[in-house]
ZAMARGU-4260 file (C-alpha; in steps of 0.2 Angstrom, whole numbers, plus 5000, padded with zeros to 4 digits):
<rodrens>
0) 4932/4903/5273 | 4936/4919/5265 | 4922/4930/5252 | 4931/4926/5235 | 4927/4921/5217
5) 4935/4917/5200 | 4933/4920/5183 | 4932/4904/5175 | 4929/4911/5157 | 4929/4928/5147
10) 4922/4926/5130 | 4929/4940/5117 | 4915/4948/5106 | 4913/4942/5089 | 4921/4958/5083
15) 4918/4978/5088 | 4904/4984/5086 | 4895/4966/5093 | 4888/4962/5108 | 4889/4944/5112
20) 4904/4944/5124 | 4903/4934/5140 | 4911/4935/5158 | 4908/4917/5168 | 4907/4916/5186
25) 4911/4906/5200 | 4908/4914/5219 | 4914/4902/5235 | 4919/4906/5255 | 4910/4918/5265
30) 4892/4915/5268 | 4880/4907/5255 | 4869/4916/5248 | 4876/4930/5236 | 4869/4945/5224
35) 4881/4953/5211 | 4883/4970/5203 | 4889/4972/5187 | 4895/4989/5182 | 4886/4989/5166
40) 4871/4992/5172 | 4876/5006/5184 | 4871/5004/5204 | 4855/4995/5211 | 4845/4993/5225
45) 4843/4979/5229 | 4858/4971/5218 | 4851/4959/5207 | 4861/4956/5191 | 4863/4936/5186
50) 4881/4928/5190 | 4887/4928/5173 | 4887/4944/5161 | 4880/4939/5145 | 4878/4948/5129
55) 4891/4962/5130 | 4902/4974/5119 | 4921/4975/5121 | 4925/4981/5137 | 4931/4982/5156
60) 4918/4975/5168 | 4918/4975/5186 | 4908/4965/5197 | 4905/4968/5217 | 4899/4953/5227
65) 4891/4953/5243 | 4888/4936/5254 | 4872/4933/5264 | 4882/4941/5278 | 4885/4957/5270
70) 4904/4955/5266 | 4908/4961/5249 | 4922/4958/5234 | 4926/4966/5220 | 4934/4958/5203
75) 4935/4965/5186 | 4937/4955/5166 | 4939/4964/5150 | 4929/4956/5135 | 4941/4959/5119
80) 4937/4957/5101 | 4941/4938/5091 | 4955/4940/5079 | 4948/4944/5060 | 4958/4929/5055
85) 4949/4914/5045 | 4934/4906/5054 | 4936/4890/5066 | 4923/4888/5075 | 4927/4874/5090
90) 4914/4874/5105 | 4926/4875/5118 | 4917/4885/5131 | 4912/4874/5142 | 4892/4872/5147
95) 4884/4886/5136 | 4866/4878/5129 | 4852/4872/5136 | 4855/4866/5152 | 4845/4854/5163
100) 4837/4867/5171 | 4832/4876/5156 | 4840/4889/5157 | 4847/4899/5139 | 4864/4902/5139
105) 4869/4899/5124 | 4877/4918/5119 | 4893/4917/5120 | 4895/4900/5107 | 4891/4914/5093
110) 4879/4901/5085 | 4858/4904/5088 | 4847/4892/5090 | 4829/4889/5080 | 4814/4892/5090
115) 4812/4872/5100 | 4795/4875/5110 | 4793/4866/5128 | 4779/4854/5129 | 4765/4856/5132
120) 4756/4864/5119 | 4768/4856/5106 | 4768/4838/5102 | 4786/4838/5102 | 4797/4848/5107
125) 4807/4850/5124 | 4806/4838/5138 | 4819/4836/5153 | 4825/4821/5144 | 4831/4834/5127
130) 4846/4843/5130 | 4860/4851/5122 | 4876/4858/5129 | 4895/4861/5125 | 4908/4851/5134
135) 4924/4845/5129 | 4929/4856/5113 | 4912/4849/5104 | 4891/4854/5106 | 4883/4837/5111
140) 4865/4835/5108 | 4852/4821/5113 | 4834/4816/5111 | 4829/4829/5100 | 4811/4829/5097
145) 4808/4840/5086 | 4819/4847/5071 | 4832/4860/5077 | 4844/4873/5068 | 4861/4881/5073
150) 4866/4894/5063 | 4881/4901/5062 | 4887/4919/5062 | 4888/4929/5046 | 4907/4924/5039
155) 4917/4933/5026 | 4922/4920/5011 | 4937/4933/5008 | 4945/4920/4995 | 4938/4905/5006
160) 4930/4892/4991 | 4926/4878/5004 | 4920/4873/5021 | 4920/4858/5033 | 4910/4852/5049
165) 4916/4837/5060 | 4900/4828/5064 | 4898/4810/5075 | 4879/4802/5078 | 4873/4787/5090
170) 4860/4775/5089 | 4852/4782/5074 | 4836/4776/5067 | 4828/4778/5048 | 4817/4792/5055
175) 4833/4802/5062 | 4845/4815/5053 | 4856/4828/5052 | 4857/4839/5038 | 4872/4852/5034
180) 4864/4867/5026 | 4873/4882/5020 | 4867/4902/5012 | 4879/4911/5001 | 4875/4931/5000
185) 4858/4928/5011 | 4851/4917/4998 | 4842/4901/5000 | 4849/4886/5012 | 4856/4873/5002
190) 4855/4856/5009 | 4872/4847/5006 | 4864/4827/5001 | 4866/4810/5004 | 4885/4808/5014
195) 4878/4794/5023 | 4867/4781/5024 | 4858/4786/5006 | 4844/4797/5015 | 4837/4811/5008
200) 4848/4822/5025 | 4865/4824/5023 | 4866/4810/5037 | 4852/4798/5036 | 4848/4778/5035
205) 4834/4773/5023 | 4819/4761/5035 | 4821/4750/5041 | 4839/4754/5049 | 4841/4756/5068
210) 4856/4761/5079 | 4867/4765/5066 | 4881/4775/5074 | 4896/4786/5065 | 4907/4798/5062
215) 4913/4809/5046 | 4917/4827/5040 | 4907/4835/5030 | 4914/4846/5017 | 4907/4857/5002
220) 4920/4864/4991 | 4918/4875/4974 | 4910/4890/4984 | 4909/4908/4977 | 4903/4924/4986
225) 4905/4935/4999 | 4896/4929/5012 | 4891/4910/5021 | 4881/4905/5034 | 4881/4887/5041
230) 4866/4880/5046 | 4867/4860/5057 | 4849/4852/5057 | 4845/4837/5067 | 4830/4827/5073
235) 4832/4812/5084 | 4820/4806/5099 | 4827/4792/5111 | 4837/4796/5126 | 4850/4783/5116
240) 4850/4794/5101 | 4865/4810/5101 | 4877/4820/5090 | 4893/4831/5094 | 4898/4843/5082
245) 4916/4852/5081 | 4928/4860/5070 | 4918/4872/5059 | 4931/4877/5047 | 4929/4892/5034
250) 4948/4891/5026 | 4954/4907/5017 | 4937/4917/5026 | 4939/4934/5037 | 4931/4928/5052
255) 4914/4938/5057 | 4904/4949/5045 | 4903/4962/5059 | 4890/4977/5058 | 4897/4990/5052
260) 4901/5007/5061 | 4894/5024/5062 | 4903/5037/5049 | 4917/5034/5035 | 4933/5033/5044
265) 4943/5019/5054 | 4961/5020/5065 | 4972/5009/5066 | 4988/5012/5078 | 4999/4999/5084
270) 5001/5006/5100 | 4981/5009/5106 | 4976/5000/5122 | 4958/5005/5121 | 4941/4995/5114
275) 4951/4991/5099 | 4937/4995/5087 | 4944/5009/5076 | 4932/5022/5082 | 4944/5033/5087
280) 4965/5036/5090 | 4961/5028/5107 | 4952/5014/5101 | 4961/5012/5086 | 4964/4994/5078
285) 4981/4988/5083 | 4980/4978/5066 | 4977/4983/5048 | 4971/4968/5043 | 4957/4969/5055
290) 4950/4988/5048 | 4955/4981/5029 | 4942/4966/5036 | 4928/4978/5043 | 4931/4990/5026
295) 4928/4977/5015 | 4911/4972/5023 | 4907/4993/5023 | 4903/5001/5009 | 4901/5018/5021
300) 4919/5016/5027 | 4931/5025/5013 | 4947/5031/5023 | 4957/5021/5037 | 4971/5033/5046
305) 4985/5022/5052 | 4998/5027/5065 | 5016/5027/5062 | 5024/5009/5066 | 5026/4994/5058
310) 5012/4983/5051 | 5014/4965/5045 | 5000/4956/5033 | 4999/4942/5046 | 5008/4937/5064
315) 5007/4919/5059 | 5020/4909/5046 | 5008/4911/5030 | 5019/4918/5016 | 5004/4920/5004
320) 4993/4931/5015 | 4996/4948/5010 | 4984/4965/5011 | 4974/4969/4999 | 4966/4986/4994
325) 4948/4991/4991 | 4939/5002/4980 | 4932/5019/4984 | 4945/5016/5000 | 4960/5027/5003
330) 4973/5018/5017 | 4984/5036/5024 | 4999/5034/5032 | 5010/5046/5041 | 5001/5051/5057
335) 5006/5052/5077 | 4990/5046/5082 | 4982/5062/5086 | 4977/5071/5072 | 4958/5077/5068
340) 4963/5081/5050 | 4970/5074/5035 | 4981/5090/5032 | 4989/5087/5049 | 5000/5071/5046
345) 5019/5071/5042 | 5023/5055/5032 | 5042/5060/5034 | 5041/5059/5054 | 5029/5046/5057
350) 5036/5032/5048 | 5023/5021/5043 | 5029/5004/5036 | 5018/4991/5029 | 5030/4975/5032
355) 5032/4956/5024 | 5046/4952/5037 | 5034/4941/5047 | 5047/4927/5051 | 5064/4928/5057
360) 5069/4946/5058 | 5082/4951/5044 | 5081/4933/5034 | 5070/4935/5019 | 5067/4918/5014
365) 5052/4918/5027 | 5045/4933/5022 | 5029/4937/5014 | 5029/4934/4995 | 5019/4950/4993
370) 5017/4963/5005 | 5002/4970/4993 | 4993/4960/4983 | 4980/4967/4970 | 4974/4951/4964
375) 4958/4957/4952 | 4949/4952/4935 | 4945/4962/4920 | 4927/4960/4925 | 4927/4967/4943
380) 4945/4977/4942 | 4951/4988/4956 | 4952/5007/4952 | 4960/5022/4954 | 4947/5026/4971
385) 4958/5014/4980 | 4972/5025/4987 | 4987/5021/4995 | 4997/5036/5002 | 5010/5040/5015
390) 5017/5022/5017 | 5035/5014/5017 | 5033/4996/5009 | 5045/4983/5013 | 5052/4966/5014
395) 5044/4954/5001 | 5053/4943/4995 | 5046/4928/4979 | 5057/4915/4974 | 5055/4906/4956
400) 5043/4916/4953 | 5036/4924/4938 | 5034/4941/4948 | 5037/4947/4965 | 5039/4966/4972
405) 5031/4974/4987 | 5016/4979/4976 | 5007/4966/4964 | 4995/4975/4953 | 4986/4963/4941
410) 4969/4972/4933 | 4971/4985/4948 | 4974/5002/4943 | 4977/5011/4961 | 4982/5029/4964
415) 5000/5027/4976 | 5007/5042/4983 | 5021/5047/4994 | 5025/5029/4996 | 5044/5020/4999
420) 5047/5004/4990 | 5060/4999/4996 | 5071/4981/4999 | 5060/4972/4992 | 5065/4955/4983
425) 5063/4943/4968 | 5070/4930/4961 | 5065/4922/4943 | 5056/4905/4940 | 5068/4904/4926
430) 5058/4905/4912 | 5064/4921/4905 | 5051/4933/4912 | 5043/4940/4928 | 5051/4952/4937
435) 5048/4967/4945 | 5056/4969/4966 | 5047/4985/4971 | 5031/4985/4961 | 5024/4973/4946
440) 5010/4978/4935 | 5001/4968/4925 | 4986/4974/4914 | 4986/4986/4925 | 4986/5007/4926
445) 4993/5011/4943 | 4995/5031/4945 | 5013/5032/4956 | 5017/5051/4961 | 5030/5058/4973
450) 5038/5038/4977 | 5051/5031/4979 | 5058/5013/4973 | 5076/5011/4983 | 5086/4996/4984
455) 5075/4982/4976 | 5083/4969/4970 | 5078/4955/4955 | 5089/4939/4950 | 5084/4934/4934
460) 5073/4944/4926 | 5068/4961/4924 | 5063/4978/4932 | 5074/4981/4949 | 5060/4995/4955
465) 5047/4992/4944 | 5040/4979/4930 | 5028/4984/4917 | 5021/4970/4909 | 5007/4975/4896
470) 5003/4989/4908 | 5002/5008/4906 | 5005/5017/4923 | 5006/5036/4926 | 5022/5037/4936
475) 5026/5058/4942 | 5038/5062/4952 | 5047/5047/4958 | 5065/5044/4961 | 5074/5024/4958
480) 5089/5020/4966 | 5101/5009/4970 | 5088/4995/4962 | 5098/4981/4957 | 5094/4965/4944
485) 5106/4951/4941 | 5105/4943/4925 | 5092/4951/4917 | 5087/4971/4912 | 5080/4986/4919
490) 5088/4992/4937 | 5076/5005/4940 | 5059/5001/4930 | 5057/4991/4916 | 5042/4990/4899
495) 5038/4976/4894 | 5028/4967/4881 | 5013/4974/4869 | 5001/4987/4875 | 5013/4994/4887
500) 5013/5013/4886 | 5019/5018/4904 | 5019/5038/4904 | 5034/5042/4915 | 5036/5060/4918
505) 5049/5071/4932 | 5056/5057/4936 | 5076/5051/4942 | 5085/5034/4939 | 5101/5035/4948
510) 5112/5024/4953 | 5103/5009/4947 | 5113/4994/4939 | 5106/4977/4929 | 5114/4967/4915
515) 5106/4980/4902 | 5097/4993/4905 | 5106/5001/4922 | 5093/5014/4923 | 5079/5008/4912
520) 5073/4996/4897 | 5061/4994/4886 | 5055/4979/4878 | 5040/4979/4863 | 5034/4992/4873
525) 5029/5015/4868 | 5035/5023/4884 | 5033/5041/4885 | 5048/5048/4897 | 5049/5066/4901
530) 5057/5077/4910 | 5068/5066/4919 | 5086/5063/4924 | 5098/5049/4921 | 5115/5048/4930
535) 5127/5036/4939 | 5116/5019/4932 | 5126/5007/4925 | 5125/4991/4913 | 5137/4975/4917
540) 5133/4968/4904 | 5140/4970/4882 | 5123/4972/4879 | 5126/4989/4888 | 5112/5003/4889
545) 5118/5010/4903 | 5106/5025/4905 | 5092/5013/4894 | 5089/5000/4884 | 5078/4998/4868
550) 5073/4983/4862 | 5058/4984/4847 | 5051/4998/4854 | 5047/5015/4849 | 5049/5025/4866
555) 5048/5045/4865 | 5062/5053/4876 | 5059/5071/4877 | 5067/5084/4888 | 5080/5071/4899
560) 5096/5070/4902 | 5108/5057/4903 | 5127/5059/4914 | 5139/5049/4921 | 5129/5031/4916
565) 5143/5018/4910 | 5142/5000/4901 | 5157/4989/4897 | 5155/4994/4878 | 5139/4998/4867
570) 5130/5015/4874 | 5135/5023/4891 | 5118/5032/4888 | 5107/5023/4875 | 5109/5005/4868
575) 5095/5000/4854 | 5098/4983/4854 | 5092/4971/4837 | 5081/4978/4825 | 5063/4986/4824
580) 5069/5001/4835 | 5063/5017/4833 | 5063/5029/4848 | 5061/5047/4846 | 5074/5060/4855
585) 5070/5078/4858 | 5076/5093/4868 | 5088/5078/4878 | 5105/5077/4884 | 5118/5066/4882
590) 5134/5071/4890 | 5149/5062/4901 | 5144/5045/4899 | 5156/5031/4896 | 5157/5030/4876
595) 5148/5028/4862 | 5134/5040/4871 | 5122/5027/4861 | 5126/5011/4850 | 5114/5009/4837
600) 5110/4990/4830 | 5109/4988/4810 | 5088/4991/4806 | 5084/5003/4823 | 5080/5021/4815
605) 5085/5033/4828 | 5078/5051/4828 | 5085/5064/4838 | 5080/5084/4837 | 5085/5099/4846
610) 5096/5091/4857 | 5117/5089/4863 | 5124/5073/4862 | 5145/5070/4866 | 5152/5067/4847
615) 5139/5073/4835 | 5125/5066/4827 | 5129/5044/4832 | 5132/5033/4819 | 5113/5029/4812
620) 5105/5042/4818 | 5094/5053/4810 | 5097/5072/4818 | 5093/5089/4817 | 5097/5103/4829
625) 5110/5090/4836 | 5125/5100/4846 | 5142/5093/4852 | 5144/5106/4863 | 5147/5106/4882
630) 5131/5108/4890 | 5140/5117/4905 | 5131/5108/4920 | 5131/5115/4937 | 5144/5099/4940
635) 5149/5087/4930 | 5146/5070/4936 | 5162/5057/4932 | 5157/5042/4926 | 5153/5025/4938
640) 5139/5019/4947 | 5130/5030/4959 | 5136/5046/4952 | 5125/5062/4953 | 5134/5078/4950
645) 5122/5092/4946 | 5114/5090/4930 | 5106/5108/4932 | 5112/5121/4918 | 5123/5137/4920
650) 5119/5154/4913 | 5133/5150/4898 | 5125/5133/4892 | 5120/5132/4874 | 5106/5121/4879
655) 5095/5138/4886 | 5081/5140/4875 | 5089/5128/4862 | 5074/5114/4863 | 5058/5116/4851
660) 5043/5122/4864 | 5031/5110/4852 | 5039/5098/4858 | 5035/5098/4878 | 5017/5100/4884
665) 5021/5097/4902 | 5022/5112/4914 | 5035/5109/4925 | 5054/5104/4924 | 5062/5089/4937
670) 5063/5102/4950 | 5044/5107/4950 | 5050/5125/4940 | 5040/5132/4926 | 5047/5122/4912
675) 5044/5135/4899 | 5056/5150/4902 | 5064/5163/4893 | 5079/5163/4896 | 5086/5172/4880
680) 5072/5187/4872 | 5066/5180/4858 | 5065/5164/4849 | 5062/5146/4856 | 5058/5147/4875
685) 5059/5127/4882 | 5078/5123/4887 | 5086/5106/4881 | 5086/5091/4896 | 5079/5089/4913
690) 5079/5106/4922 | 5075/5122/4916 | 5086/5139/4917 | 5074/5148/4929 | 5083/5166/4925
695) 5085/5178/4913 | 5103/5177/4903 | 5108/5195/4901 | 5113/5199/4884 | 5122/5218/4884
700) 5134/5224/4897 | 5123/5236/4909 | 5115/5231/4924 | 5104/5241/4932 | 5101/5248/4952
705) 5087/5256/4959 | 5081/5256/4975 | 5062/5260/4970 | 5062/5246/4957 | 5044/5236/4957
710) 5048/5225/4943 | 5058/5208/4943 | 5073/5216/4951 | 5083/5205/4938 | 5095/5221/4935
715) 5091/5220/4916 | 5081/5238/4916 | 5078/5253/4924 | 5059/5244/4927 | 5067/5228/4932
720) 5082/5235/4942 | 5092/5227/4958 | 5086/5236/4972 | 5105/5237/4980 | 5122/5237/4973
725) 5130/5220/4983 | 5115/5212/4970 | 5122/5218/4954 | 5139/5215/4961 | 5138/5199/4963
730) 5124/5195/4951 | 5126/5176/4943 | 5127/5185/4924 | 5142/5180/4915 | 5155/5191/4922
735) 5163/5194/4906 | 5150/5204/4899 | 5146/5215/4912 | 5157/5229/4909 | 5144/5244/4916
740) 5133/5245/4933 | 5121/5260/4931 | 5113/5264/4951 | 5099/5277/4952 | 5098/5290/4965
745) 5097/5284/4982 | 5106/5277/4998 | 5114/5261/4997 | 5121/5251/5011 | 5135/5237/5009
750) 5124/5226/5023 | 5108/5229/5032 | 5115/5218/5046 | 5125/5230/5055 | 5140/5223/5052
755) 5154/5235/5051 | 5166/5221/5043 | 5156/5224/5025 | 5160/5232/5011 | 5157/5234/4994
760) 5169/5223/4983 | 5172/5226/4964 | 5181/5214/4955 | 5199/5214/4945 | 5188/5216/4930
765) 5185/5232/4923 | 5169/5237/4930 | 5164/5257/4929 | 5150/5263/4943 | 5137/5277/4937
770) 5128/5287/4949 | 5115/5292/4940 | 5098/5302/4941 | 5082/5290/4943 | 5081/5283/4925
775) 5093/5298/4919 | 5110/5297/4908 | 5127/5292/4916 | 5137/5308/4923 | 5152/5306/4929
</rodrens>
């Protein structure tokens, strides 16, 4: 018969860094009489190993096996890691304990076992009628002399509050028990009483009962903590006398509390075939759930790197598991999977999307409910140190809820940055709150910069991108549009409810449409909103406010500018709606909306300074500084939903250097330019609306051309001259007062191309050319 074997079990490690998997054995054919190699102990003479590979890390093993005859085969196993998924410990490897023979091989059940001492010396203890072993699913244990433990391994509670044990017993007598014991955080083991039989052991007979036999599970609910270990006791001495155990269940757990590994970074790539331990790109975690598992346990872990590629919060059907983040952890996206350093990864390339489409592809009613879920207190809150950058967040979807959104903030306050929320979903519980498709914050003071909420949607309540509900997050540079809420207010963000004081600064709302509120709304609640650009939102509703909606609140709006936003009626820019309004306008603009440009209810007080508004001062209103003057934008958006235009200002605006400086403490306009600049010498330097005029406005009717000029080269002075002629000829200062171009001594060239097809071109305009001397008077 031919030399040959089988692998009859391979046993994954407990997790990475362990070493407790297990490869079984079977040899047959050839000659009896066989020795084995395993690899992991590199070549031997004579080759001695055991049959079965015990104790192992994660890994490939190969194992050479030579008959009595000298013939040889070679077979190889991998030993892979367990899932991190909630802990179910079943028995079902077949034959690992004691055996008849004595022999330990009990490993790879990832229980230990107390110290049980052979007789003689010990009174009691092992004899060849004790025995203990796994078979069938279960561990089966008889004539136990003396009392003996297994412990389980070291389990994360995660949110787990409970645990179970399936236990069945044979022929017990008064003198015989089992007790179920349990040790939260490493404390103490805690005997759960009195299940059966009235003993003082969790399954014990009072004397004088014999040969009671049974069968129950065991449960102990109402736990808190991070950790558990589950400890099974039992004495019983007659051959008659046994117990199974099965079905160690730790619901809502994280599996094994692993050790932790060497340095302060984890990988995770969808794609890695190596160990799996997120030790390196190679090695990486295939799950982010699994590093999110080891992190939790690892205070010395604070960043996990993650591969472009789609990541869901569970490969199962449960829509309530969803990740959570850590303090002191930042979670990068945007990587290849070979980077050595942070500053290497493109989030724009490497997609990295975090997903709650985990049941049938493109039907949300099976997706996650949350794809992030910071579920904190106000006594152990999450911070600002836990980070989330570089991540496309999809595909939640809540029904009848009372909030939803790819992100659920409640008392976490994370720092999010160059994230996409995006399609994302909601609908309302009816009860006239929630909301929130992209991202809900709740007591909570999230720092957003450079995100983007795109094409949530909320049915019912409020906030299409975002909901703020007695929050106040910092939210920079982020765009929202195409958000969407049906029935209620707020397409792109909406401020909700007392001690709500969201500081929204650089920020766009386009396109966004809701009931009221296309863009934005505010609710009892002190926004601060800078620097940010309102256009193509619309409200479907009479309430109207389709730019934003006020509603008892006293928002300050400086520096923004509101274009193109419609409503059936009541505000195409701004509709305060009841009473107890009073928000603050300054250095804004409010332009090419549908009409009124705001509707003011009876009680609102309305300030507005320094600032243009389409029709004066509105009906209510208390202004000053307030011009009905076309601000001459780049391009003037029309009205209607989705409408952009460019809302950037022409050197013939009124609004250059029309706002009040005091106003503005920020340092950069929409577009990242200095937001303070002189536009006009002298007087105020801060622009009205979103974007500031980044050029001097020339005010007389010379420029100037030098080509040794060091300065500006702005043309405006002999120091700040244009260094060739095609610049001051086609120089952006209004044309009409430029009557003069003065043009130092020097060569100058219509191209420095080659190109013989260029020329200098002067306009139909009068427009007279002085050659002049450097910095001398015009000769003709």
């Amino acid at each position: 018969m031919p030399l040959h074997f089988t692998l009859t079990q391979v046993l994954n490690a407990s997790c990475a860094s362990a070493v407790d998997g297990e490869i079984d054995l079977i040899a047959s054919g050839g000659v009896p009489g066989y020795t084995y190699d395993w690899s992991n102990d590199g070549p031997e003479t004579p080759d001695n190993d055991a049959q079965d590979l015990i104790g192992v890390a994660p890994g490939t093993y190969t194992v050479t096996l030579t008959d009595a005859s000298g013939c040889t085969a070679t077979t190889s196993g991998t030993v892979g890691t367990l899932p991190a998924t909630a802990y179910l410990e079943q028995f079902n490897i077949a034959n690992k304990g004691y055996l008849a023979n004595y022999v330990d091989d009990f490993s790879a059940v990832n229980w230990t076992m107390s110290s049980w001492a052979p007789q003689p010396p010990a009174p009691f203890g092992r004899d060849v009628d004790d025995f203990f072993r796994t078979t069938g699913g279960v561990l089966v244990g008889e004539d136990f002399d003396q009392d003996i433990c297994w412990t389980s391994p070291l389990i994360n509670l995660n949110t787990a509050t409970q645990f179970s044990v399936d236990l069945a017993w044979v022929g017990f007598d008064n003198e015989d028990y089992i007790n179920v014991k349990y040790s939260i955080d490493g404390g103490a083991y805690v005997t759960i009483p009195n299940v059966v039989g009235g003993g003082a052991g969790t399954i014990q007979y009072p004397f004088p009962t014999i040969d009671q036999s049974g069968s129950i599970t065991v449960t102990k609910t109402g736990l808190s903590g991070s950790t558990i270990q589950i400890q099974v006791c039992a004495q019983f001495n007659a051959n008659n006398e046994s117990m199974t155990m099965d079905n160690v269940s730790v619901p809502g757990s994280i599996g094994f509390v692993c050790p932790c590994p060497v340095g302060n970074l984890l990988y995770v790539n969808d794609n890695a075939s190596g160990a799996n331990d997120g030790s390196s790109w190679t090695n990486a975690f295939t799950s982010l759930q699994s590093a999110l598992a080891v992190a939790s346990n690892c205070p010395n872990i604070t960043q996990i790197w993650v591969a472009a590629g789609t990541y869901k919060p569970t490969t199962g059907s449960d829509r309530t598991i969803s990740f959570v983040m850590k303090n002191n952890l930042a979670i990068y996206g945007g990587f290849a999977g070979t980077e050595t350093m942070l500053s290497q990864r493109n989030w724009v390339t490497n997609v990295t999307t975090l997903s709650g489409d985990i049941g049938t592809m493109g039907v949300n009613t099976d997706n996650s409910r949350h794809v992030i879920y910071n579920n904190f207190t106000s006594g152990s809150p999450l911070t600002g140190s836990a980070v989330l950058d570089g991540f496309t967040v999809t595909g939640a979807y809540f029904e009848n809820a009372q909030d939803g959104g790819g992100m659920r903030n409640y008392y976490a306050s994370p720092t999010v940055t160059n994230c996409i929320f995006t399609q994302n979903a909601m609908t309302s519980a009816g009860n006239g709150g929630g909301g929130g498709g992209g991202m809900t914050n709740s007591e909570s003071s999230p720092i957003v910069t450079n995100c983007i909420f795109s094409n949530n949607s909320v049915t019912g309540a409020y906030g299409g991108g975002m909901l703020n509900v007695q929050a106040s997050p910092v939210v920079r540079n982020c765009i929202f549009t195409g958000n969407m809420v049906t029935g209620g207010g707020g397409g792109g963000l909406y401020n909700y409810v007392g001690n709500t004081t969201p500081q929204i600064t650089n920020c766009d709302f386009i396109g966004n449409t809701a009931a009221f509120g296309g863009g934005l709304g505010n609710t009892s609640a002190s926004s601060s909103i800078t620097n940010c650009r309102f256009s193509g939102n619309s409200a479907t509703n009479a309430i109207g406010g389709g730019g934003m909606f006020i509603q008892s609140s006293s928002p300050a709006i400086t520096n923004c500018t509101f274009s193109g936003n419609t409503a059936p009626s009541n505000g195409g820019a701004v509709r305060l709606w009841s009473s107890s309004n009073s928000p603050t306008f300054k250095n804004c603009i409010l332009w090419g909306d549908s009409g009124p440009e705001v509707f003011i209810d009876a009680g609102s007080t309305f300030t507005i300074n320094n600032s243009i508004v389409q029709g004066g001062c509105p009906a209510g209103a208390t202004c000053a500084s307030v011009l009905n003057q076309d601000p001459v934008f780049v391009s003037q958006p029309p009205v209607g939903l989705g409408t952009t235009g460019n809302l950037r200002l022409t050197p013939c605006s009124p609004a250059l250097d029309a706002g009040s400086d005091a106003a503005n403490a920020t340092t950069t306009d929409l577009d990242g330019n200095p937001r303070k600049f002189e536009a006009i010498a002298g007087g105020q330097m801060i622009d009205m609306g979103a974007y500031e005029f980044q050029s001097p406005v020339f005010s007389g009717n010379i420029l100037y051309v030098n080509d040794d000029a060091t300065g500006s080269n702005n043309g405006l002075s002999w120091a700040n001259a244009f260094t060739d002629l095609q610049s001051a000829l086609s120089s952006h200062q209004p044309r009409s007062s430029v009557t003069e171009i003065w043009v130092a001594a020097g060569t100058y060239k219509p191209t420095t191309s080659g190109d013989p097809h260029h020329f200098f071109c002067v306009e139909k305009q009068p427009r007279h050319l002085w050659w002049l001397p450097e910095h001398g008077q015009p000769r003709l």
